[in-house]
C-alpha positions as CSV (number, residue, x, y, z in Angstrom):
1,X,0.0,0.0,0.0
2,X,1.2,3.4,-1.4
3,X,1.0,6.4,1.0
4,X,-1.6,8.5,0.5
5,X,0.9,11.8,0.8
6,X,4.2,12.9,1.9
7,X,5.4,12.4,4.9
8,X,6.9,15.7,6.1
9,X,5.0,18.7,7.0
10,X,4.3,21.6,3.7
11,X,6.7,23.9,3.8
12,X,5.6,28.0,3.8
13,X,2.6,28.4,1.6
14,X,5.0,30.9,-0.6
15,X,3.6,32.7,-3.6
16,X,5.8,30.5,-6.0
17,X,4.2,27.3,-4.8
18,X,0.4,28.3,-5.5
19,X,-0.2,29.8,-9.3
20,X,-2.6,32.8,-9.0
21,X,-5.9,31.6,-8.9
22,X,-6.5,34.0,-11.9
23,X,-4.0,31.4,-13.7
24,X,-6.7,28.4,-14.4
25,X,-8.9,27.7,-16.7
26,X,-11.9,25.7,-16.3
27,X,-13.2,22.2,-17.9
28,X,-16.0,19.5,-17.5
29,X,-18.6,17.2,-18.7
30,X,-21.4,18.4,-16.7
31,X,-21.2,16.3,-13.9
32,X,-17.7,17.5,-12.5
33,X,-14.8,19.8,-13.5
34,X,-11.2,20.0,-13.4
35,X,-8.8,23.6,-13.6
36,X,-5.6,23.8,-15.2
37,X,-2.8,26.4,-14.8
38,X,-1.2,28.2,-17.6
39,X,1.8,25.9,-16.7
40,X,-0.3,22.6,-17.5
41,X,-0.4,21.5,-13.9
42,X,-4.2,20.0,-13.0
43,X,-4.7,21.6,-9.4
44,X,-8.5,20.8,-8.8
45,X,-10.4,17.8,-10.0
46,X,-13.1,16.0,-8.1
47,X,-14.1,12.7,-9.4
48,X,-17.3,11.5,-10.5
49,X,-18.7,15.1,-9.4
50,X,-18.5,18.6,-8.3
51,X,-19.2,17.3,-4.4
52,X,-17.1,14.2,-4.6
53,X,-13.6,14.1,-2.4
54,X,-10.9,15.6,-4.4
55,X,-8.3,13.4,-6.5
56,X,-6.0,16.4,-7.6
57,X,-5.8,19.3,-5.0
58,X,-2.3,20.6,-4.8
59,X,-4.4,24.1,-5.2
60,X,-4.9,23.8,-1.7
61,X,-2.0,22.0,-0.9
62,X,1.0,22.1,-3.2
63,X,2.5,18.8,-1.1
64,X,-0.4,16.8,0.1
65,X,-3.0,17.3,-2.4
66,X,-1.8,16.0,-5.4
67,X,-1.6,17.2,-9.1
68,X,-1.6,16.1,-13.0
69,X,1.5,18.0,-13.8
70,X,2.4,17.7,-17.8
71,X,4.7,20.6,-19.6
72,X,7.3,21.3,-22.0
73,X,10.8,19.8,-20.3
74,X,12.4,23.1,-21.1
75,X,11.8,26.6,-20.1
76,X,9.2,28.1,-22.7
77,X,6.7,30.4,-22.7
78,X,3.2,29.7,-22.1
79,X,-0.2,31.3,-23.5
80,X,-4.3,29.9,-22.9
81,X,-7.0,30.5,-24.5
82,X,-10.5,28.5,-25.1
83,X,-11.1,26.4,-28.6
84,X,-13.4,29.0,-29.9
85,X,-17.6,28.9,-29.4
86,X,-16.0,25.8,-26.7
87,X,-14.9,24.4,-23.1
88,X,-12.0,23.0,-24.7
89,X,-9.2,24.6,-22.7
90,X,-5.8,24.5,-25.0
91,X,-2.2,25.4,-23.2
92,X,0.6,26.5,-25.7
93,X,4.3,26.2,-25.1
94,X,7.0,28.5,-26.6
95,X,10.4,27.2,-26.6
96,X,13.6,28.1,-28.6
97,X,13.4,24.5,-30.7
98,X,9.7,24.8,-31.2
99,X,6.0,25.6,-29.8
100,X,3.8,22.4,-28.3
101,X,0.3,22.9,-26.7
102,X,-1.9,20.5,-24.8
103,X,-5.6,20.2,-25.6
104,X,-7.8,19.4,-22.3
105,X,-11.0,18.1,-21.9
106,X,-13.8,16.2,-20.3
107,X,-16.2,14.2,-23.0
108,X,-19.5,15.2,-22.4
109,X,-21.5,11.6,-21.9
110,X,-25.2,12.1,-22.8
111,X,-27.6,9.2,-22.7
112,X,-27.4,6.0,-20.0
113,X,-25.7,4.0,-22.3
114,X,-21.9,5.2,-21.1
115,X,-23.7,7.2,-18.1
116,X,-21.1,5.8,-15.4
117,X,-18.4,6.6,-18.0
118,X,-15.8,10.2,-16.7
119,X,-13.2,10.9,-18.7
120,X,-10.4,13.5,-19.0
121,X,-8.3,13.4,-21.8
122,X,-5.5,15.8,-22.7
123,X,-3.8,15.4,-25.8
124,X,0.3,16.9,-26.4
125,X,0.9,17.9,-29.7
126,X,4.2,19.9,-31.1
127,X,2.9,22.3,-34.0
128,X,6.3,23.7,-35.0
129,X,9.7,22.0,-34.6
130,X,10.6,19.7,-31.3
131,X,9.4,19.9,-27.6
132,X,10.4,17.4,-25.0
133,X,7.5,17.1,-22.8
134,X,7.2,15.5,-18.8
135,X,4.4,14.2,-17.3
136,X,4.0,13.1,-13.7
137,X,0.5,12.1,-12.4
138,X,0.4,11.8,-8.9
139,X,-3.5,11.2,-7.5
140,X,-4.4,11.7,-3.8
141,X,-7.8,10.4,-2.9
142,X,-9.8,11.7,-0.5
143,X,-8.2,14.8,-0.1
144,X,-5.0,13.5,0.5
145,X,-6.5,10.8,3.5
146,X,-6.9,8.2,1.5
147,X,-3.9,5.6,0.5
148,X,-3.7,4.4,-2.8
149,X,-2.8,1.2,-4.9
150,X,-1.0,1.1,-8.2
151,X,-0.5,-1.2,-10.7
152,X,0.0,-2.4,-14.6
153,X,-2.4,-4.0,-16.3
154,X,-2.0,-3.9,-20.1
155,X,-0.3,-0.9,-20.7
156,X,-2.4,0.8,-17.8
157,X,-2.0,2.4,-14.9
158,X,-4.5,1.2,-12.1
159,X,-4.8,3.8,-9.0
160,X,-7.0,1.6,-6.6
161,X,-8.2,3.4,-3.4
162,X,-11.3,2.2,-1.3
163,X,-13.2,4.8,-2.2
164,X,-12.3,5.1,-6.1
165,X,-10.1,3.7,-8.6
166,X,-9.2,5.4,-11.6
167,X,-7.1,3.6,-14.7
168,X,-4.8,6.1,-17.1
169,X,-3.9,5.2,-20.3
170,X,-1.5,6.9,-22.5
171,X,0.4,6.9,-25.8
172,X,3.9,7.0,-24.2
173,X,5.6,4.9,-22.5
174,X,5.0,5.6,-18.6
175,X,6.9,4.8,-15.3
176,X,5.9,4.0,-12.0
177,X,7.3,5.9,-9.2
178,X,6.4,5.1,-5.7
179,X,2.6,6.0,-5.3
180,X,2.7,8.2,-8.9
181,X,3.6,7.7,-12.6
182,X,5.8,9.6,-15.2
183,X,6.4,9.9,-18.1
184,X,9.3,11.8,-20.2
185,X,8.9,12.0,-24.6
186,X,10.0,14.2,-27.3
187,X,7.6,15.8,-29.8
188,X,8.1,16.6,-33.2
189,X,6.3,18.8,-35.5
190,X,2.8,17.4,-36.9
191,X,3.3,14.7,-33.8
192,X,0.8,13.5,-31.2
193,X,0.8,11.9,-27.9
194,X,-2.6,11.5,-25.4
195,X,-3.2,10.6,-21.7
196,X,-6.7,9.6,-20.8
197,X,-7.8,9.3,-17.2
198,X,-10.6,7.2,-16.7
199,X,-13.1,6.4,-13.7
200,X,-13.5,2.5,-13.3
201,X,-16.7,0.6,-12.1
202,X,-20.4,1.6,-12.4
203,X,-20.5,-1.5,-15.2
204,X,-18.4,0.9,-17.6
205,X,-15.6,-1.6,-18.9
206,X,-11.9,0.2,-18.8
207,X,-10.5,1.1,-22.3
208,X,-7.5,2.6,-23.8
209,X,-7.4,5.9,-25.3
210,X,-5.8,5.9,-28.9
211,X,-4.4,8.5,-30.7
212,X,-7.3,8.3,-33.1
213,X,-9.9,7.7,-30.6
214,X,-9.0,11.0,-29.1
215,X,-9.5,12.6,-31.4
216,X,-12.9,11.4,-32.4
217,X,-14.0,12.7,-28.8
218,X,-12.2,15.9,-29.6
219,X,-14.0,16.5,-32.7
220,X,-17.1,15.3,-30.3
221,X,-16.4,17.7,-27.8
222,X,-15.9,20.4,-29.7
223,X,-19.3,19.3,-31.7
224,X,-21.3,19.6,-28.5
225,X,-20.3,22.7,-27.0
226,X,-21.1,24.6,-30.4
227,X,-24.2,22.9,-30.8
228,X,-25.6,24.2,-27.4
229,X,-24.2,28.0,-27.7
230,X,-25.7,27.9,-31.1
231,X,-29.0,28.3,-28.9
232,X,-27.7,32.0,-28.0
233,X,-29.6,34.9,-29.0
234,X,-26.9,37.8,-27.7
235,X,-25.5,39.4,-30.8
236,X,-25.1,42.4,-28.9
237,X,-21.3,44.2,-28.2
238,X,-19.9,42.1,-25.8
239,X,-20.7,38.3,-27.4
240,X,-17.5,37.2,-26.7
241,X,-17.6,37.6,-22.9
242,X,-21.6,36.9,-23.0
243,X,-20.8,33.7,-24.5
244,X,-18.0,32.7,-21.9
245,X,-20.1,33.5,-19.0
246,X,-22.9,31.2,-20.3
247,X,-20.5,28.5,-21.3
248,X,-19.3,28.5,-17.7
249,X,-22.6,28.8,-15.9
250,X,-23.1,25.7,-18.3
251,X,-20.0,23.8,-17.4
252,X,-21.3,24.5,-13.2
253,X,-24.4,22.8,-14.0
254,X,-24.8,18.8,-13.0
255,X,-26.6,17.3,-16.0
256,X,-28.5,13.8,-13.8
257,X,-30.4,16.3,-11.8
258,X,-30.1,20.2,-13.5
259,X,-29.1,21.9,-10.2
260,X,-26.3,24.6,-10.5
261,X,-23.3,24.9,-8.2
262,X,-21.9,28.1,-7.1
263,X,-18.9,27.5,-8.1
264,X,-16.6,24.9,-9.2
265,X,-14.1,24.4,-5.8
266,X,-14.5,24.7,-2.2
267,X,-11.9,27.0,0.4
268,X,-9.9,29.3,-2.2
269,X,-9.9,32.0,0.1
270,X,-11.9,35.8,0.0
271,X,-8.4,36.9,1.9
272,X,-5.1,35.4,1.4
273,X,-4.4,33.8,4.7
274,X,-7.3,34.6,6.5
275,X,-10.3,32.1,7.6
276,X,-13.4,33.0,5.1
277,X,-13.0,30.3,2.8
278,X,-16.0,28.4,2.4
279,X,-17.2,24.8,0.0
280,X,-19.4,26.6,-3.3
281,X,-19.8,23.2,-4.4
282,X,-23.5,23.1,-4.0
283,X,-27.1,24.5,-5.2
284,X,-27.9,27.6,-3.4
285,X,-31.4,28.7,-4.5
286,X,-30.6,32.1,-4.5
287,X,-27.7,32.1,-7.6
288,X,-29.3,29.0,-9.7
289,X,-32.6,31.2,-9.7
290,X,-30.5,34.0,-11.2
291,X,-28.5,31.8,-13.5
292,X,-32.2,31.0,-15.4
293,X,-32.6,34.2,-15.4
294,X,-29.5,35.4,-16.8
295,X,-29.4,31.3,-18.8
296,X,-33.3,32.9,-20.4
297,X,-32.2,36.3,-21.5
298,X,-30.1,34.4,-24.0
299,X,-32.4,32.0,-25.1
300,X,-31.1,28.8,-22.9
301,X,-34.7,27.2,-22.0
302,X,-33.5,23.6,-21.3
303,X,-31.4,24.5,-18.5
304,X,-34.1,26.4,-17.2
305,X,-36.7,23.3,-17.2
306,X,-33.8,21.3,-16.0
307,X,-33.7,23.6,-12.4
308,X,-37.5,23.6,-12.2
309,X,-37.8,19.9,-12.5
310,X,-34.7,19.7,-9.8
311,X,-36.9,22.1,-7.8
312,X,-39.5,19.9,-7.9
313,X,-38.0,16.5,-7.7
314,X,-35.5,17.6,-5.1
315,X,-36.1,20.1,-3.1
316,X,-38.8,19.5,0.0
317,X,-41.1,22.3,1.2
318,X,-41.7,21.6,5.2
319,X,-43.4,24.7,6.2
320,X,-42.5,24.2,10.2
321,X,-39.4,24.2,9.2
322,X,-37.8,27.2,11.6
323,X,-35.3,28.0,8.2
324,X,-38.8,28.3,6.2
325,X,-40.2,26.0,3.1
326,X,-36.6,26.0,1.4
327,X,-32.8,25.8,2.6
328,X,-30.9,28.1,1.4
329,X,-29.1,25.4,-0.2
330,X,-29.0,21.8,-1.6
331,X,-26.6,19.0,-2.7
332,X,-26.7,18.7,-6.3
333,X,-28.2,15.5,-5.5
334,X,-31.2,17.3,-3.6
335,X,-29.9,16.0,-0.3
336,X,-30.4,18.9,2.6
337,X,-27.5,17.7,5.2
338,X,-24.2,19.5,4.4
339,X,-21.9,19.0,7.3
340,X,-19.3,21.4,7.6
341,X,-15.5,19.9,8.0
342,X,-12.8,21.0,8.4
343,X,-9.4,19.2,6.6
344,X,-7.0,20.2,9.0
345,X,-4.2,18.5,6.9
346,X,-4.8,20.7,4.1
347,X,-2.7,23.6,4.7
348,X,-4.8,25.9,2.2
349,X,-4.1,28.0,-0.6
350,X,-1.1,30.2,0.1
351,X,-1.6,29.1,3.9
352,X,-5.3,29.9,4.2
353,X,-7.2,27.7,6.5
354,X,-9.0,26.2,7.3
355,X,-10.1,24.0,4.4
356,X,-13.7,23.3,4.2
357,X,-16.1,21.1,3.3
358,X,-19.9,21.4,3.1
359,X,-21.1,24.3,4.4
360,X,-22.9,25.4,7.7
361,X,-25.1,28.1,6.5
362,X,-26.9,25.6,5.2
363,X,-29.9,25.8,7.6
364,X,-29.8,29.5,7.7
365,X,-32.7,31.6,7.2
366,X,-32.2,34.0,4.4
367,X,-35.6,35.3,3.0
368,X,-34.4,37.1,0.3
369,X,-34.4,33.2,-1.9
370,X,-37.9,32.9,-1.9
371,X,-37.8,36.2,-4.3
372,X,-35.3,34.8,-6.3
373,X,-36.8,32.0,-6.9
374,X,-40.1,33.2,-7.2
375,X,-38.6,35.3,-10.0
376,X,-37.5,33.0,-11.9
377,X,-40.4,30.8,-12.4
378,X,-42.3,33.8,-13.0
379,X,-40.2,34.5,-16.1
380,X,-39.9,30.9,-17.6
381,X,-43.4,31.4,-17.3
382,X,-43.4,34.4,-19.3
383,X,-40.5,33.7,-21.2
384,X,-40.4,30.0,-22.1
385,X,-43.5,27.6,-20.9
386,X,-46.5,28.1,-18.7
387,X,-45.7,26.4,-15.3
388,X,-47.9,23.4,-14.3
389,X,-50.8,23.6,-12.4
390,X,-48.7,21.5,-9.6
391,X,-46.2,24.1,-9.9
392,X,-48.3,27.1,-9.1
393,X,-49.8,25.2,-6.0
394,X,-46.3,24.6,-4.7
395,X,-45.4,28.8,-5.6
396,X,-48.7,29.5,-3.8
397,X,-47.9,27.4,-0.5
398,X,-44.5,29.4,-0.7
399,X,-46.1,32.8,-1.3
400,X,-48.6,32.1,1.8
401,X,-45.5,31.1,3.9
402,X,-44.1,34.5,2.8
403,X,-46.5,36.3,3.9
404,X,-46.9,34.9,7.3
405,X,-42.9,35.3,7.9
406,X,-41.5,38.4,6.1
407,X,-41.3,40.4,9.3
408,X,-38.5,39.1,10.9
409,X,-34.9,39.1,11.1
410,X,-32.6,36.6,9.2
411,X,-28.6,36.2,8.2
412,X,-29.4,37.8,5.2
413,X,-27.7,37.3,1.4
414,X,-24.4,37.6,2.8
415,X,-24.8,34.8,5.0
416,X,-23.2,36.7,7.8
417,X,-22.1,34.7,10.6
418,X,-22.8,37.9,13.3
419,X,-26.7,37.2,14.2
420,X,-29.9,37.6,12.5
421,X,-31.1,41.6,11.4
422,X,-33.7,43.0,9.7
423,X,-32.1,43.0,6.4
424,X,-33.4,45.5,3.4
425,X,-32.2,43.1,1.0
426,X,-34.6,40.5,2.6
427,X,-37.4,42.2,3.0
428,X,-36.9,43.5,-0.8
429,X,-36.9,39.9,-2.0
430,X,-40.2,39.1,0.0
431,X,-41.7,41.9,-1.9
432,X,-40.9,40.3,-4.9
433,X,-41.9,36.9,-4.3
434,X,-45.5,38.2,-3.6
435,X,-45.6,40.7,-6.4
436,X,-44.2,38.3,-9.2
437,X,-46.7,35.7,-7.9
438,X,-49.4,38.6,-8.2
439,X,-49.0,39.0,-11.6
440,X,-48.5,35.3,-12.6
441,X,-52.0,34.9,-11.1
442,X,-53.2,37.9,-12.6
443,X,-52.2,37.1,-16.1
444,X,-53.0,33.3,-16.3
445,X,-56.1,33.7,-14.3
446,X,-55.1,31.2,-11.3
447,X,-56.3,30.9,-8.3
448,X,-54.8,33.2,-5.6
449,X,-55.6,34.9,-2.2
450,X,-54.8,38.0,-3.6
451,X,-56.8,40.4,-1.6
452,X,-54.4,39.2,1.2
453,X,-51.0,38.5,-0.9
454,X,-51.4,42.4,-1.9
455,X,-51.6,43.7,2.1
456,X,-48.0,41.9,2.8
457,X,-47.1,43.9,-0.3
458,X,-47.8,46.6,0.8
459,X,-47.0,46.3,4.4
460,X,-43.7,45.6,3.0
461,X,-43.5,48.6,0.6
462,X,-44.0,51.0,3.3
463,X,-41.7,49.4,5.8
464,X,-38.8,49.4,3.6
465,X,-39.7,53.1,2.9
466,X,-40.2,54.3,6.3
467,X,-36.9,52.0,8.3
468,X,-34.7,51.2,5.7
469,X,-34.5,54.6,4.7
470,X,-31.4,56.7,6.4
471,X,-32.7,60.8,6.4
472,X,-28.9,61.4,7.4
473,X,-27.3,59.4,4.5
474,X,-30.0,60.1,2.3
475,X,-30.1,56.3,1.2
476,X,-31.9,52.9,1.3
477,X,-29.7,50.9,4.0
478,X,-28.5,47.4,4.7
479,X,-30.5,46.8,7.8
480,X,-33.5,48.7,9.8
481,X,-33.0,52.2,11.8
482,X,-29.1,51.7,11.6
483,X,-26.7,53.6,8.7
484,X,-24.6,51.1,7.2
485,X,-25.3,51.1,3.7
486,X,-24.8,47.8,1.3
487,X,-24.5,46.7,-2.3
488,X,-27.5,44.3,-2.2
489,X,-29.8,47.7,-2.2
490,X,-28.4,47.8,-6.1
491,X,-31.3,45.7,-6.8
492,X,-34.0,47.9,-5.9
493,X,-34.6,49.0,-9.6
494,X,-33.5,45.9,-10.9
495,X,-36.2,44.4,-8.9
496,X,-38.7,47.1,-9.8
497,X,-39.5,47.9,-6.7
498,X,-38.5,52.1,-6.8
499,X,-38.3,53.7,-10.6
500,X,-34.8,53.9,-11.5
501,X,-35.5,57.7,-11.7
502,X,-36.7,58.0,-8.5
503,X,-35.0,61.0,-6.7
504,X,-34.5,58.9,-2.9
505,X,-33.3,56.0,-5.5
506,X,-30.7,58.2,-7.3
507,X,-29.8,59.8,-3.8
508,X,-29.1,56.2,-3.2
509,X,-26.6,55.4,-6.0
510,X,-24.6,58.5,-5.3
511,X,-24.2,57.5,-2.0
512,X,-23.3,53.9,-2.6
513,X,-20.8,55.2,-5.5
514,X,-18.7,57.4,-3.0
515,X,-18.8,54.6,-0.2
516,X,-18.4,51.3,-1.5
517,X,-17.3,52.1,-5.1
518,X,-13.4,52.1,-6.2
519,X,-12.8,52.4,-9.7
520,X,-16.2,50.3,-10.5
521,X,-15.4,47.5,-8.3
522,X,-17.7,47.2,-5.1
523,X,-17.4,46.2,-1.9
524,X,-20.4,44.4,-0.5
525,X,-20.5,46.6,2.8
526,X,-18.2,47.6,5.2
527,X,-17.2,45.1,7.6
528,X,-16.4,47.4,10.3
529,X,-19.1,49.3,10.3
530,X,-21.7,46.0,10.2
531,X,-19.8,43.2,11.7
532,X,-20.1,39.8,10.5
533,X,-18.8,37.7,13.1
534,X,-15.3,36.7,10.7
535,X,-11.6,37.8,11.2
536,X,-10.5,39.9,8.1
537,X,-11.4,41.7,5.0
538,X,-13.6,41.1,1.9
539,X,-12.3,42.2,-1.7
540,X,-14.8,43.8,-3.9
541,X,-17.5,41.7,-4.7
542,X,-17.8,40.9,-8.4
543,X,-21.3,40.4,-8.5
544,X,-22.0,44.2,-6.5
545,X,-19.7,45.6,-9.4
546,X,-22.1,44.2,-12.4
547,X,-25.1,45.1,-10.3
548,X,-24.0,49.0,-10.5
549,X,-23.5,49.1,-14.1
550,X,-27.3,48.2,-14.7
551,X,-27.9,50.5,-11.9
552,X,-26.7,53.2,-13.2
553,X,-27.5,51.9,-16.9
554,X,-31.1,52.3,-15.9
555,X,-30.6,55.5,-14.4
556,X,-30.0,56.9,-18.0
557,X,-26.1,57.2,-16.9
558,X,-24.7,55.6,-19.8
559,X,-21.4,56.8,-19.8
560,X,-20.5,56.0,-16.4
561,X,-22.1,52.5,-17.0
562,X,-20.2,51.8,-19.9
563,X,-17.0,52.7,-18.6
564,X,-17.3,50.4,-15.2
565,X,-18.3,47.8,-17.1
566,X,-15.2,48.0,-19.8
567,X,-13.3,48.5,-17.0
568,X,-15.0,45.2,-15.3
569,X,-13.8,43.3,-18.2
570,X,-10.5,44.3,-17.5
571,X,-10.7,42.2,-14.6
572,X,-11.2,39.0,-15.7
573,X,-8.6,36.1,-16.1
574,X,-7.1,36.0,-19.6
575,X,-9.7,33.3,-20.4
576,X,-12.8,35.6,-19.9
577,X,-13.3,34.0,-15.8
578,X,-14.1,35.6,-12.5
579,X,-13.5,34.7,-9.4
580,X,-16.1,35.7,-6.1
581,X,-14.0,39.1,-5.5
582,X,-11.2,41.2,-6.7
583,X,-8.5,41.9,-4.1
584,X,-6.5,45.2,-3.6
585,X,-4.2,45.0,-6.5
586,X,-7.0,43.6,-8.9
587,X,-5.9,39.8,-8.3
588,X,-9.0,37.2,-8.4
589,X,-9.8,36.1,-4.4
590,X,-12.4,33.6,-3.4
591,X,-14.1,30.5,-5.0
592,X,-13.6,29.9,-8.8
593,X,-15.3,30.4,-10.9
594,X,-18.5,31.8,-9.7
595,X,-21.6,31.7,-11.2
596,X,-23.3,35.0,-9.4
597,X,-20.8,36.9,-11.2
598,X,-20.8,35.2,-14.7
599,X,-24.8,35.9,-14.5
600,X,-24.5,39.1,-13.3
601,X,-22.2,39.5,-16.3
602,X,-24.9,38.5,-18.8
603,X,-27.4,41.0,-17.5
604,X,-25.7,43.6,-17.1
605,X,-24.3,43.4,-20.7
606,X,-27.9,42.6,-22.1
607,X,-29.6,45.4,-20.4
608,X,-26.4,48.2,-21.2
609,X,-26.4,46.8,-24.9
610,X,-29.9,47.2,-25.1
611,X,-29.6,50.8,-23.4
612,X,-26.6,52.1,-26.4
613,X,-28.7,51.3,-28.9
């Protein structure tokens, strides 16, 4: 038996031994996803799924977690970019005898024929002269707590732990060394060489991968991923990043049951070294109900079906509940228990811990989802299919619930860990869910209690008006008869609750521009001023940023809006990719990548391009 890591302690979590987190690119086949540096190293992959234990996770610990390392064996050059109209991720090397690149991706398996069937292949070619090239794949299950068994078998390597085995198969000759394998080759121009990694069991027989054969599920790959974005609608100014953002809000989505994660890893820190680090690797209402929004505007009505029918097939609706009808979040499986653990053997990216699985906010109340989600049924409703007659009872049990509970604190969309207030945002998002459901009824004619649906409107309407209004700051604030202000109030006219126009509205955006606003990047709120029970500092939020462009897009403030959202642009990764937040010197912080901001993205470039005309 192998050992599942090395022995000795990491060493200090220096820059050198953690790539930016800005310096991956992201690929899957819908059921889990792997990121790859710009120096070819595989830092994250979770195998058969986005929730499963990690197999490669030297992201979060360069020594223990364990990496698919392949590169040019000389010093070169390296660029990234994405197979166009694709999530075929392709790493070029430029060296002074020649330029090599490696194609990586995940087939995307559709049907129950090959169901059980994950695959990553990534396939070395030299396109001009000679390369030599190194491999060295070195799995550690389980997050690094699981020891491993290797072995031969036909040409294959066999990595055998007891929760997983996975077989690679390759074109070059490969080595065993200790619990890894490598591989060393030399590349000539208009020459080829593949390594396939392949899950075993599930009844799917294991199989080499052939030069040929890959690239048959290249040309597959690249077939699928242009077939679905064909489906776009967006020919507007910014396609190219409007198409990125839906391909990765695509690649977070699990296929078996349609729910969306947050984003693809768990524990990349908000701040370097610090403790908020927290698992995205599940369904939170709240951002898959803006992701069919955002998934609609462009024309994507399959993956909007797919989260209702995982709303309905997965999620319960206890009304005694004391977190209300919904969690805030799901597994992608539906299930509601996400323990939260700590991996105190990780040492964390650059030396932030803890490392974290599942997540603890799970049973949190947060009212502000049931507006989300009310909001997006109401537009696949208008926008794609009239929702079922079982659908609307199950929105109008909700709605009820709503208006029963609105009046009272909760942790809010931030999830703040500092006790329950009487959030703005929350009370917003209650609004909605009752008005949206209000019109749905009115405009299909079902039945609803409206008469008393339209007093918690209202009730709501003049509460927010009367407490979460600030005469001093001349604002809409984060939380009742306090003056903290917060980014969340950016969705006031995006909500339609106040007229973009509005002068207390306006007053608003001014105020949120010279407080939380640097040089279009926003900061959520101001952690000193509302403390959230966690050591440290946030980064701008990336989401709060997008949100103020079509605030002040639909404030008639074009210029301004334009020119925060080119400079938002100038933020991304060089493959089109954001991050939760953007630190101090405009380096990518948190989980990656994140689906609130890649949606927030899409509207906010829908509704600006709209605006210019």
């Amino acid at each position: 038996m192998t050992a599942a890591g090395s022995a000795h302690r990491p060493g200090p979590a220096g820059a050198s031994r953690y790539p930016p987190i800005a310096d991956h690119g992201l690929i899957g086949d819908l059921r889990s996803v792997a990121l790859v540096d710009t120096g070819g190293t595989i830092g994250w992959y979770c195998c058969p799924r986005f929730d499963a234990p990690s197999v490669f996770a030297s992201i979060l610990d360069a020594d223990r977690g364990g990496s698919f390392k392949l590169a040019a064996d000389v010093p070169a050059r390296t660029k990234q970019f994405y197979f166009p109209d694709t999530n075929v991720l392709i790493t070029r090397f430029f060296a002074a005898d020649g330029v090599g690149e490696i194609q990586d991706f995940m087939p995307v398996v559709a049907g129950s024929a090959e169901g059980g069937r994950h695959r990553l292949i990534r396939r070395v070619m030299c396109v001009r002269g000679s390369l030599p090239f190194r491999a060295r794949v070195a799995p550690r299950f389980d997050y690094g707590r699981q020891s491993h068994d290797l072995s031969m078998r036909g040409g294959r390597a066999v990595f055998e732990s007891p929760s997983l085995s996975l077989s690679l198969s390759a074109s070059t000759p490969i080595e065993t060394d200790g619990p890894d394998v490598w591989s060393e080759f030399k590349l000539t121009e208009g020459e080829c060489a593949v390594f396939a990694l392949d899950k075993l069991g599930d009844g799917v027989e294991p199989r080499s991968c052939p030069i040929a054969e890959a690239e048959d599920e290249f040309a597959a790959t690249v077939a699928y991923w242009r077939r679905w974005l064909s489906a776009s609608r967006y020919r507007g100014r910014w396609r190219e990043m409007v198409h990125r953002s839906a391909l990765t809000l695509k690649l977070l989505t699990y296929a078996p049951t349609g729910g969306i994660v947050a984003a693809a890893t768990t524990s990349l820190p908000e701040q370097p070294g610090g403790e908020r680090n927290w698992d995205y690797r599940y369904v939170w209402i709240r951002d898959s109900a803006f992701c069919v929004y955002a998934l609609l505007r462009l024309g994507f009505s399959e993956e909007a079906a797919a989260f209702m029918n995982f709303l309905s097939e997965h999620v319960s609706r206890d009304c005694g509940s004391p977190s209300g009808p919904l969690q805030i979040m799901y597994g992608i499986d539906g299930r509601t228990e996400l323990p939260e653990v700590e991996l105190s053997h990780f040492e964390g990216y650059r030396g932030s811990a803890p490392v974290r699985t599942g997540n603890g906010a799970v049973h949190q109340l947060q009212l502000d989802i049931y507006g989300a989600l009310i909001d997006s049924v109401y537009l696949y409703d208008k926008m794609c299919q009239p929702i079922s007659s079982d659908h609307w009872e199950e929105i109008h049990t909700l709605v009820d619930w709503v208006c029963d509970n609105w009046d009272q604190p909760d942790e809010g969309i931030w999830e703040t860990r500092g006790g329950r207030k009487d959030f703005v945002y929350s009370r917003l998002m209650c609004w909605v869910a009752i008005e949206r459901a209000m019109r749905m009824a009115g405009h299909r004619g079902l039945p609803a209690d409206t008469p008393r649906w339209q007093r918690a409107r209202d009730a709501i309407y003049r509460q927010i008006m009367r407490r979460g209004w600030s005469p001093r700051l001349q604002a809409f604030v984060q939380h009742f008869d306090d003056d903290v202000l917060d980014a969340s109030i950016l969705m006031m006219p995006l909500a339609k609750f106040v007229s973009p126009t509005d002068p207390k509205w306006l007053s608003t955006l001014d105020a949120l521009g010279r407080t939380l606003v640097s040089d279009s990047l926003v900061y959520r709120y101001d952690p000193l001023a509302s403390p959230d029970g966690l050591r440290g500092q946030d980064g701008t939020f990336s989401i709060c940023s997008f949100w103020y462009v079509e605030a002040l897009t639909r404030a008639g403030r074009l210029d301004e809006a334009r020119l925060a959202f080119e400079k938002m642009l100038t933020y991304a990764n060089h493959l089109g990719l954001y991050a939760e937040e953007i630190g101090q010197t405009g380096e990518q912080l948190g989980n990656f990548p994140q689906a609130f901001t890649h949606l927030a993205l899409i509207s906010a470039a829908f509704n600006l391009d709209r605006a210019l005309g």
